[in-house]
Each structure stands twice: as structure tokens, then as C-alpha cells.
C-alpha positions as CSV (number, residue, x, y, z in Angstrom):
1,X,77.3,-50.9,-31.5
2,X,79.9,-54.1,-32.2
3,X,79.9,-54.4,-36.3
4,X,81.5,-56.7,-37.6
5,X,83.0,-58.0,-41.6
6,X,80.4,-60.8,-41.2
7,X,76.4,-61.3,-41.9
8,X,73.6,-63.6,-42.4
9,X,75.7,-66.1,-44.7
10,X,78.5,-66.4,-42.4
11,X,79.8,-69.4,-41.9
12,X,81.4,-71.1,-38.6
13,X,84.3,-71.6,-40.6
14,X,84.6,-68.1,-41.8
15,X,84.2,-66.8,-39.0
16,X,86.9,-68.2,-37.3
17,X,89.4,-68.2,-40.2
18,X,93.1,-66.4,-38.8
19,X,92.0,-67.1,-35.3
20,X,94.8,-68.8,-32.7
21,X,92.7,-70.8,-30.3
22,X,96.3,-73.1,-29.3
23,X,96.6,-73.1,-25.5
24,X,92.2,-72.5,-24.8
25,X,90.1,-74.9,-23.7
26,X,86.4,-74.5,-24.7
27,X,83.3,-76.0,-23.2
28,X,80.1,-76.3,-25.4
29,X,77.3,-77.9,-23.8
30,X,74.9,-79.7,-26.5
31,X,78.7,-80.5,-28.4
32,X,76.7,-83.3,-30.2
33,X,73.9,-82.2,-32.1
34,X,72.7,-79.4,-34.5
35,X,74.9,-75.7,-33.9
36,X,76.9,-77.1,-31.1
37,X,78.9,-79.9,-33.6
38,X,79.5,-76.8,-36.2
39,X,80.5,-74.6,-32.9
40,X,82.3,-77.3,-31.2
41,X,84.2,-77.9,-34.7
42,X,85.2,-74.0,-35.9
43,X,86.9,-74.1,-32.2
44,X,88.7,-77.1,-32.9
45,X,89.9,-76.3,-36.1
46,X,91.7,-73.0,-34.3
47,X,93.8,-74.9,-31.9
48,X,90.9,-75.1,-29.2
49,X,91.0,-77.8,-26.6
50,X,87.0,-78.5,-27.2
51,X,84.9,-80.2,-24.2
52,X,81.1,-81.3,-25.4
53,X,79.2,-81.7,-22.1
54,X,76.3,-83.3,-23.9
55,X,73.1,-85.6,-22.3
56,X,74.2,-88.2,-25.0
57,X,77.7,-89.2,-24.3
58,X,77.5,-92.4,-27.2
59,X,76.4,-89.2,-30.0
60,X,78.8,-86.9,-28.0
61,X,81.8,-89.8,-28.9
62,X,80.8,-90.2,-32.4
63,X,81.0,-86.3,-33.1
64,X,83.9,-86.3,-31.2
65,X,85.3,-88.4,-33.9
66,X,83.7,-86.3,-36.7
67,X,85.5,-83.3,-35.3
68,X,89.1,-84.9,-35.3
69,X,88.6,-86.7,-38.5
70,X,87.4,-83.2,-40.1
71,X,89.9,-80.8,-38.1
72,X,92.8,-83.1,-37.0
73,X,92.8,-81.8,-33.3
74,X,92.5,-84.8,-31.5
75,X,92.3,-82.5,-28.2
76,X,88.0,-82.9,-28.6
77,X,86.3,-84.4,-25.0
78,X,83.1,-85.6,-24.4
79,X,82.0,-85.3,-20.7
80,X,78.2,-86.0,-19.7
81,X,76.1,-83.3,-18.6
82,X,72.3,-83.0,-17.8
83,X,71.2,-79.7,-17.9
84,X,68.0,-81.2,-15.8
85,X,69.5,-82.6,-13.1
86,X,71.8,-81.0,-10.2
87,X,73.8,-83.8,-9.3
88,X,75.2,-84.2,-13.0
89,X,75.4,-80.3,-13.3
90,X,77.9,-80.6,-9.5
91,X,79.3,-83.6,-11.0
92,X,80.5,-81.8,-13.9
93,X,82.0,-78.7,-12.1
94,X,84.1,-80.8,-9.3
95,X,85.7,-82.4,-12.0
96,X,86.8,-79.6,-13.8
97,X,90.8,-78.9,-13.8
98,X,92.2,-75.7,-15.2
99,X,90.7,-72.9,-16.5
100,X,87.9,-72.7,-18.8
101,X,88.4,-69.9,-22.1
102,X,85.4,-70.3,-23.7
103,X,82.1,-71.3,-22.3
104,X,79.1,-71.7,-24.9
105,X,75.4,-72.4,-23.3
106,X,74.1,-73.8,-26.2
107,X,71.8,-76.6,-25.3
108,X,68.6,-76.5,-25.4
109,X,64.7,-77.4,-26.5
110,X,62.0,-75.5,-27.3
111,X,58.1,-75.5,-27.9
112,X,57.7,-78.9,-25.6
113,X,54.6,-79.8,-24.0
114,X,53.8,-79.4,-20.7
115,X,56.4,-81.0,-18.7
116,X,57.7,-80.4,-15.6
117,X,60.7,-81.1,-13.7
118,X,60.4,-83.0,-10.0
119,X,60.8,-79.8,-8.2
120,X,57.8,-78.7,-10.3
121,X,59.9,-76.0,-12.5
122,X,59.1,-75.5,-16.4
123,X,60.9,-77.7,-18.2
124,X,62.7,-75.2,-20.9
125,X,63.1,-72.6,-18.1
126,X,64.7,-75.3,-16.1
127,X,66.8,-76.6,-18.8
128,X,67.5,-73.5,-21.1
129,X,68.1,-71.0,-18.1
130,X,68.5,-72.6,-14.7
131,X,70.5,-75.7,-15.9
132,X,73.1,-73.4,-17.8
133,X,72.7,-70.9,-14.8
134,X,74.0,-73.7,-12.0
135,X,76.3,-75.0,-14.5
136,X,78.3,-71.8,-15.0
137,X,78.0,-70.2,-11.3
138,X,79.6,-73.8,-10.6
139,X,82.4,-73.4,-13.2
140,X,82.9,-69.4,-11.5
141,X,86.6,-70.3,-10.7
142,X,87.8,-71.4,-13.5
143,X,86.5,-68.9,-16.0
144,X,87.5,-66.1,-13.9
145,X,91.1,-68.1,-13.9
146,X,92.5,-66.3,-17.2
147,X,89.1,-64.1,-17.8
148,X,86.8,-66.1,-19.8
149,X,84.1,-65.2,-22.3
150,X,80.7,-66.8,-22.1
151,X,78.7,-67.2,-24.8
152,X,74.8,-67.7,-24.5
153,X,72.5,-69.2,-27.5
154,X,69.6,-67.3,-27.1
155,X,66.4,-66.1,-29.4
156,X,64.5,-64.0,-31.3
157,X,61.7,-65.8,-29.7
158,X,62.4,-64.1,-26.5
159,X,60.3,-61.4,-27.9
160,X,57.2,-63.8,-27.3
161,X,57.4,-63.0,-23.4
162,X,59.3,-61.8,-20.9
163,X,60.4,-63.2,-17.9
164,X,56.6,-63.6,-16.0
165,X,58.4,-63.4,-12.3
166,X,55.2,-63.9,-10.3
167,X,54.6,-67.4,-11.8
168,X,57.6,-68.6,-13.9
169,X,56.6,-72.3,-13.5
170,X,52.8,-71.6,-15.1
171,X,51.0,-72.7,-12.1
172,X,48.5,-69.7,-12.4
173,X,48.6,-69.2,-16.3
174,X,47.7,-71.8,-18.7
175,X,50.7,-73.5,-20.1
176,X,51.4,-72.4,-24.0
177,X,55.0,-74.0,-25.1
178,X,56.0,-70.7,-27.2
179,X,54.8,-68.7,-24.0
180,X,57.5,-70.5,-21.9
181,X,60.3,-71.0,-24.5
182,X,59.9,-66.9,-25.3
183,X,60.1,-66.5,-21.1
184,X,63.4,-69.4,-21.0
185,X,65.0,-67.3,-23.9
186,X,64.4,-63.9,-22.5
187,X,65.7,-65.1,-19.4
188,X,69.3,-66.3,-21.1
189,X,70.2,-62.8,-22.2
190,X,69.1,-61.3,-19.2
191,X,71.7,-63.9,-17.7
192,X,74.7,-62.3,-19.9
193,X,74.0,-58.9,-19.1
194,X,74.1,-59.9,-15.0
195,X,77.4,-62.1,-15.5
196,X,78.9,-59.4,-17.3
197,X,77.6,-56.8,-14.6
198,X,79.1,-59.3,-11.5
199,X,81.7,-61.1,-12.8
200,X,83.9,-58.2,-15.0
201,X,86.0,-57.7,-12.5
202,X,87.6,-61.0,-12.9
203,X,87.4,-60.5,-16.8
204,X,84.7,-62.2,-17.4
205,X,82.4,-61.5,-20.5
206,X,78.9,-63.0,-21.6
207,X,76.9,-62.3,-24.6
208,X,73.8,-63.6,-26.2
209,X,72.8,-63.9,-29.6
210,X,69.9,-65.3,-32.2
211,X,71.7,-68.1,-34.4
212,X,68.9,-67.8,-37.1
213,X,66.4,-70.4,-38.2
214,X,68.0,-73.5,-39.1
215,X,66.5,-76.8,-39.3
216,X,67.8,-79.4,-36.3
217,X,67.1,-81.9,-33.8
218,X,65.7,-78.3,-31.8
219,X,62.5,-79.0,-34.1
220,X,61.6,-82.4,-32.7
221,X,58.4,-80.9,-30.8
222,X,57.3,-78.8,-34.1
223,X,57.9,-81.1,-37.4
224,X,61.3,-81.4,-39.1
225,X,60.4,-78.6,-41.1
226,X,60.0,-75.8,-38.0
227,X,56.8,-73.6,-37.7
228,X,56.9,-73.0,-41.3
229,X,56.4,-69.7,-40.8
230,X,60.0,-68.6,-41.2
231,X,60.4,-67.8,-45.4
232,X,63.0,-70.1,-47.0
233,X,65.5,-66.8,-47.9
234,X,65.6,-66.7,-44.2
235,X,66.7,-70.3,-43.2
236,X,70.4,-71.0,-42.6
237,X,72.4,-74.1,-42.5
238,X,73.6,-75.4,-39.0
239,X,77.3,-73.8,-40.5
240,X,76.1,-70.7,-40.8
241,X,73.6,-70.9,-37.5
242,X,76.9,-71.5,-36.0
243,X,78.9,-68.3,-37.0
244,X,77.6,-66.2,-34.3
245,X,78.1,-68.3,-31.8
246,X,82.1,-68.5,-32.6
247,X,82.1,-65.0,-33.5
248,X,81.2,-63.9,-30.3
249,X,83.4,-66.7,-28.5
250,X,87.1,-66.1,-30.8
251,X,86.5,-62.2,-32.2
252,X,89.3,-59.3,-31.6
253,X,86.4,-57.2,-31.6
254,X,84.6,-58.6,-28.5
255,X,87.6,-58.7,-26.1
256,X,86.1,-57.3,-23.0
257,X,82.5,-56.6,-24.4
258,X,79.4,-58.2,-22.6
259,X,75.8,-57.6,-21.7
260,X,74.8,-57.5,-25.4
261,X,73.3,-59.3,-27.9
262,X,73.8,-60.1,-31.6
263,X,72.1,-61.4,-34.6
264,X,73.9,-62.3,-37.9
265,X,77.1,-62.3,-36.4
266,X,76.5,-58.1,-35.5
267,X,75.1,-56.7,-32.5
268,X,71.4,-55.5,-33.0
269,X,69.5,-52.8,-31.6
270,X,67.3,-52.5,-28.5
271,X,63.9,-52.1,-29.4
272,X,60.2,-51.3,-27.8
273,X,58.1,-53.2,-30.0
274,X,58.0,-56.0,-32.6
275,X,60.4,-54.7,-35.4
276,X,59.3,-55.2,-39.0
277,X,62.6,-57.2,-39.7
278,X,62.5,-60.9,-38.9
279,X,64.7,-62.1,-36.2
280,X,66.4,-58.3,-35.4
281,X,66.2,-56.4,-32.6
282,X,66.3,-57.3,-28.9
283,X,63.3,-56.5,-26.7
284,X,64.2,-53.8,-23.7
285,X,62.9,-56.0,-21.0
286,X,66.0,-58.4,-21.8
287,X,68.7,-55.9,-21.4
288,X,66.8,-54.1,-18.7
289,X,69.7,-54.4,-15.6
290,X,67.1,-54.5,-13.0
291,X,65.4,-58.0,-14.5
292,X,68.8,-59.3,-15.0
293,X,69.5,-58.7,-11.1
294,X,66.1,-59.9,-9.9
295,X,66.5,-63.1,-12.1
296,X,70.1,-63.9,-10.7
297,X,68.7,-64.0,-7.4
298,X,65.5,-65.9,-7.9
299,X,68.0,-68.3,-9.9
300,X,70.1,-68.7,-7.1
301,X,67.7,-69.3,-4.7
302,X,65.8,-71.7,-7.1
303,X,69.6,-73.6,-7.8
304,X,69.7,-74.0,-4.2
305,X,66.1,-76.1,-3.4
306,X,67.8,-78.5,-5.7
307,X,67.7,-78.9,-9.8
308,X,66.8,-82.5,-10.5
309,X,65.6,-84.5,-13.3
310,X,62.6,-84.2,-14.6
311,X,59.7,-86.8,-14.5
């Protein structure tokens, strides 16, 4: 198992502290809001040419702004990108020049209601999976350019399902929102451990990880203040939230690693039930390589009916 010198009070900063990002280019979609500013920023401050593909391009400029003010790399994009919506997803990847280093899926929402996007698909499977899956199949090319790594914000609350295959858009089950964000979290790390699996060949990585509980705009459908089930020792600031993310994006230790997953900047172990330990532990239906095949193929053929937004 990947250990590293870091833990739960890692910061972004820390983590990337002695790392040479000059001459990489970074893409970090949700650049302008909660874990993706303090990601989008630790990869500036290294040298990184940062791209935030964000739904909100007028908070995208303004943290933008924040990032060279803060870091004094002036090399920080904003490009807009709706995870919900094909045409903004192809609109994103035709433009791309040049290769991509660094690819963090780190958008998202969780626990909202019932909502449904116009081909009738869940909306946080359709955002926090299929949205991120279109966008980096589309971006193939360039991260196999120079062998990229992928990095994909996942969740201990994938342990709350797995990936329901027979009815994935709850038209036969009744629709519970911590049901279909566990099923939309499960389904990213099963995504990292199929990239890996396909693409290392052309050097490509992808790893998931759980950034901790940290209070941001993620909350909007459950209070400011989360579930409130989460104990205060356990809450993290969005710099430390954050610290996995770059860890797994700018480590020595990772070069050529993917298909796992990692919790407090370290990976964590597979387990078979519900571990005692908050937030540790990934559940053996999201590593398990036969899901991960089965979903890249539903995923492809869902990507191709056509990913639009939602209404």
C-alpha cells in the first residue's frame, strides 16, 4: 500500500511544498469553488499552467484572480464547462491544444432532490460520473500525449451503495438523494480503476480518493453545517480537504500508480463491510475490475444517446 509523510492535517500547501510543476498544464474542473480553488492554487504555486473548467465562468475569473494575486503565476485560465450538458462537455475537448498533465474530476453535488437530466438520467450520476466520464474519454489524446495522471474526487459515501446497474436512473426504486450520491461516488472510483486498466499503456494513471468533511458550497442541499453527523475533530478546512487531491496529482510516490484509492493523503484498505473508522476504507464493489468494465461500457453507450442539460 502507497504511504506517504502526510495525514489528516495536511495541507494543499504542504503537500505540494519542493514540487516542480514548470512546463504542466493542469485542468481542474469545479476550479472555482470549495477544494477545487485550494487544488487549483497548490498547482499554481508549483509552476503549473492551471485551467478551471468551471459552470460559473464570472466566479471562475474572480478566483482566477485570487490564485495569481496569492501565487504569482499569472499562467491560471478559466474555460466554461457543464458537466450536464454534451455540447459544452465537446466544446471543451475540441478546443483543447497540447497535452494535458494533470486532470482533477472534482466537481460535483451531492444529496439533491430528485432531479433529472432531459435524457431522463440521475442528476449526480449524470454530473458526478457521466459528465467527468465524456469529458475525459474526450480529452483521451492529450493526456495520453506525455502520460497524464487523473485524479478523481470521490467518497466515503460510496459505501452507501453500489453501482445499482439494473436501474441506475431510479425508475424502479424510490429515489433517496444519499442512495444516488453513494451509487455516483462508487461509480467514480470504479472509473479510475478502468482508466488505469485501458489507458496504461499510454501512461496514463487515475486514482480516487475521500477529501474529508469539509464545510462548502457541496452542502447547499443539506444546511451550511453538513449532516451534522460528522464529529467536529473530524472536519477539515477546504486547505486541508485539498491535500489529497494534489498529493495524488504532484507525488514521486504515485508516478505510474492507479486503480486505487486514498484517504488522508495515504491509500486505505479494501474492505467487506462498514469499518469502525470514519471515512477509511474502500468498499470491494468499487475496486472490483469486473464493475469497473461493465460501467465503462454502459458509460459509453449512455455518452453516446447524448448528455444534455438538465431540466
Amino acid at each position: 500500500m502507497i504511504k506517504t509523510s502526510f495525514g489528516f492535517s495536511t495541507t494543499a500547501a504542504e503537500a505540494v511544498s519542493g514540487i516542480d510543476l514548470a512546463g504542466r498544464r493542469a485542468v481542474v474542473t469545479g476550479g472555482a469553488s470549495g477544494i477545487g480553488v485550494e487544488t487549483a492554487r497548490a498547482l499554481a504555486s508549483a509552476g503549473a499552467e492551471v485551467t478551471l473548467a468551471v459552470r460559473d465562468t464570472g466566479a471562475g475569473a474572480q478566483t482566477a484572480k485570487d490564485i495569481t494575486a496569492t501565487t504569482g503565476n499569472e499562467a491560471v485560465h478559466v474555460v466554461p464547462l457543464d458537466l450536464t450538458d454534451l455540447a459544452s462537455i465537446n466544446a471543451f475537448t475540441d478546443a483543447w491544444d497540447g497535452p494535458i498533465h494533470i486532470l482533477v474530476n472534482n466537481a460535483g453535488v451531492m444529496a439533491s432532490p430528485a432531479t433529472f437530466t432531459s435524457p431522463g438520467w440521475e442528476l449526480q450520476f449524470a454530473t458526478n460520473h457521466l459528465g467527468h466520464f465524456a469529458l475525459t474519454t474526450g480529452l483521451h489524446s492529450a493526456l495520453a500525449a506525455e502520460g497524464a495522471r487523473i485524479v478523481v474526487v470521490s467518497s466515503s459515501g460510496h459505501m452507501l451503495s453500489p453501482v445499482i446497474f439494473d436501474d441506475l436512473n431510479f425508475a424502479f426504486r424510490r429515489y433517496d438523494p444519499w442512495l444516488a450520491y453513494g451509487q455516483s461516488k462508487t461509480a467514480n472510483v470504479l472509473f479510475a480503476v478502468e482508466a488505469t486498466r485501458r489507458w496504461e499503456s499510454d501512461g496514463i494513471t487515475a486514482n480516487a480518493l475521500m477529501p474529508g468533511a469539509i464545510f462548502t458550497n457541496l452542502q447547499r442541499h443539506i444546511g451550511s453545517e453538513g449532516s451534522g453527523q460528522i464529529p467536529p475533530e473530524l472536519m477539515k478546512t477546504p486547505q486541508q480537504g485539498a491535500a489529497t487531491t494534489v498529493v495524488l496529482a504532484t507525488s514521486p510516490l504515485l508516478e505510474g500508480i492507479g486503480g486505487k484509492y486514498f484517504v488522508d493523503c495515504n491509500e486505505t484498505p479494501v474492505v467487506d463491510k462498514r469499518p469502525d473508522v470514519p471515512m477509511q476504507g474502500v468498499a470491494r464493489y468499487a475496486v472490483d475490475a469486473a464493475n469497473a468494465e461493465r460501467l465503462w461500457n454502459v458509460s459509453e453507450e449512455m455518452c453516446r444517446s447524448g448528455l444534455r442539460s438538465f431540466v
